[in-house]
C-alpha positions as CSV (number, residue, x, y, z in Angstrom):
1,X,-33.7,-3.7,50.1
2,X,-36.8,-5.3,51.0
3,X,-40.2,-4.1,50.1
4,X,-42.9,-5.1,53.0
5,X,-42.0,-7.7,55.6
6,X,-42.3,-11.3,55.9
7,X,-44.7,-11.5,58.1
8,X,-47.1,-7.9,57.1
9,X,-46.3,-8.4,53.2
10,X,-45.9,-6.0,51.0
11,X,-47.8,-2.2,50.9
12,X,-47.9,0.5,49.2
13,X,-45.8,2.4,50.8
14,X,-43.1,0.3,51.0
15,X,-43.6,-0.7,47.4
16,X,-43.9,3.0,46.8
17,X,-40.3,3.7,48.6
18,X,-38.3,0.8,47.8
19,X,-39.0,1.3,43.6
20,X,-38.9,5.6,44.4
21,X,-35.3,5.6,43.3
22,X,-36.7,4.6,39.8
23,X,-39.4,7.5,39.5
24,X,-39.3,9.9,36.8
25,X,-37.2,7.3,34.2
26,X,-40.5,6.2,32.3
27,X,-40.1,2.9,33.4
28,X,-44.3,2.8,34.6
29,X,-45.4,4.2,31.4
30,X,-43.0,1.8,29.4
31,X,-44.6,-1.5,31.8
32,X,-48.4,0.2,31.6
33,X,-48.0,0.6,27.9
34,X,-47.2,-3.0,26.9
35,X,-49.2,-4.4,29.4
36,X,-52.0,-2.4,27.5
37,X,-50.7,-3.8,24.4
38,X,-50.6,-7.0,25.6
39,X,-54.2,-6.9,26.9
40,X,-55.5,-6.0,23.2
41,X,-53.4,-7.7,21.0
42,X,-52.8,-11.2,23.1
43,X,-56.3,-11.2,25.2
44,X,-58.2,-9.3,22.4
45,X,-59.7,-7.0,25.4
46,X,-61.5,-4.2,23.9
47,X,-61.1,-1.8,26.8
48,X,-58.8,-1.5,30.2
49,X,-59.4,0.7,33.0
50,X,-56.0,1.9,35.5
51,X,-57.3,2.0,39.3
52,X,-55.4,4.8,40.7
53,X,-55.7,6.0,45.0
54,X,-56.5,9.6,44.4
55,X,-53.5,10.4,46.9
56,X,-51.3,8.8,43.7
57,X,-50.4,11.3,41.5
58,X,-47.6,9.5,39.7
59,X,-50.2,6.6,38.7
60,X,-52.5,9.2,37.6
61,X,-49.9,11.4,35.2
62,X,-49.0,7.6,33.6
63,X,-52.8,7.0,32.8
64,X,-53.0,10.3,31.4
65,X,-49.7,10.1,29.3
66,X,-51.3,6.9,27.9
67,X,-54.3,8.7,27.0
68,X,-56.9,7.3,29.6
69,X,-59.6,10.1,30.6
70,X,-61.2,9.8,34.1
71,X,-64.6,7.5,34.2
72,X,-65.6,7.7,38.0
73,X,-65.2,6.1,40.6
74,X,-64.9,2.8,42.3
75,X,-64.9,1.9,46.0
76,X,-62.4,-1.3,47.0
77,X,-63.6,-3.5,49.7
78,X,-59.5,-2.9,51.4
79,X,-58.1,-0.3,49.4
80,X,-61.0,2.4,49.6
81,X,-61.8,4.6,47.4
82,X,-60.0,4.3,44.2
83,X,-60.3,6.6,40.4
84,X,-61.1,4.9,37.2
85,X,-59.2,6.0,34.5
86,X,-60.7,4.5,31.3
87,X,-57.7,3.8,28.3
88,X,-58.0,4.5,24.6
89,X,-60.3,1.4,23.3
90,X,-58.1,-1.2,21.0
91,X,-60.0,0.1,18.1
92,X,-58.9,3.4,18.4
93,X,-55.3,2.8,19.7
94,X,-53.2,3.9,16.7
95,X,-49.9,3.4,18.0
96,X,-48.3,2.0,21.7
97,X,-49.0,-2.0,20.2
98,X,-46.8,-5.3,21.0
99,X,-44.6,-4.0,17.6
100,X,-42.5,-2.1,19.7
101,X,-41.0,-4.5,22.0
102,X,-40.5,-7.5,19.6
């Protein structure tokens, strides 16, 4: 199964229903926590933000199972009008680090 077409590319929503048989398996929270991880311990950021469509309420239940609290909002030149969902700051993060998936 293809996501998107040649020609169009992928979406959203054909991202959104070619990967829907995976929902509700943690798979996004695993992938959004080490790329977190990764960001702090590999980058050294000190903070990441998640840009969630407020019509995404997946998205938004993985930001808030990784502890990110709502910040705003942010308007995308193509995608609109989007949340900002601030994460715990590296400093602060006590567990959720690279250690778990060596």
């Amino acid at each position: 199964m293809a996501c998107g077409t040649p020609r169009a590319g992928p979406s959203r929503k054909s991202a959104g229903a070619c990967f829907k048989a995976f929902g509700g398996k943690g798979y996004a929270t695993e992938a959004a926590t080490a790329a977190r991880a990764y960001a702090y311990e590999a980058l050294g950021w000190k903070t990441a933000i998640s840009l969630v469509a407020p019509e995404n309420h997946a998205s938004r239940s993985v930001a808030q199972r990784l502890g990110a609290t709502r910040d705003g909002d942010f308007t995308h030149p193509r995608l609109g009008s989007l949340e900002i969902w601030r994460h715990i700051g590296a400093d602060d993060l006590t567990s959720g680090g690279l250690e778990g998936y060596a």
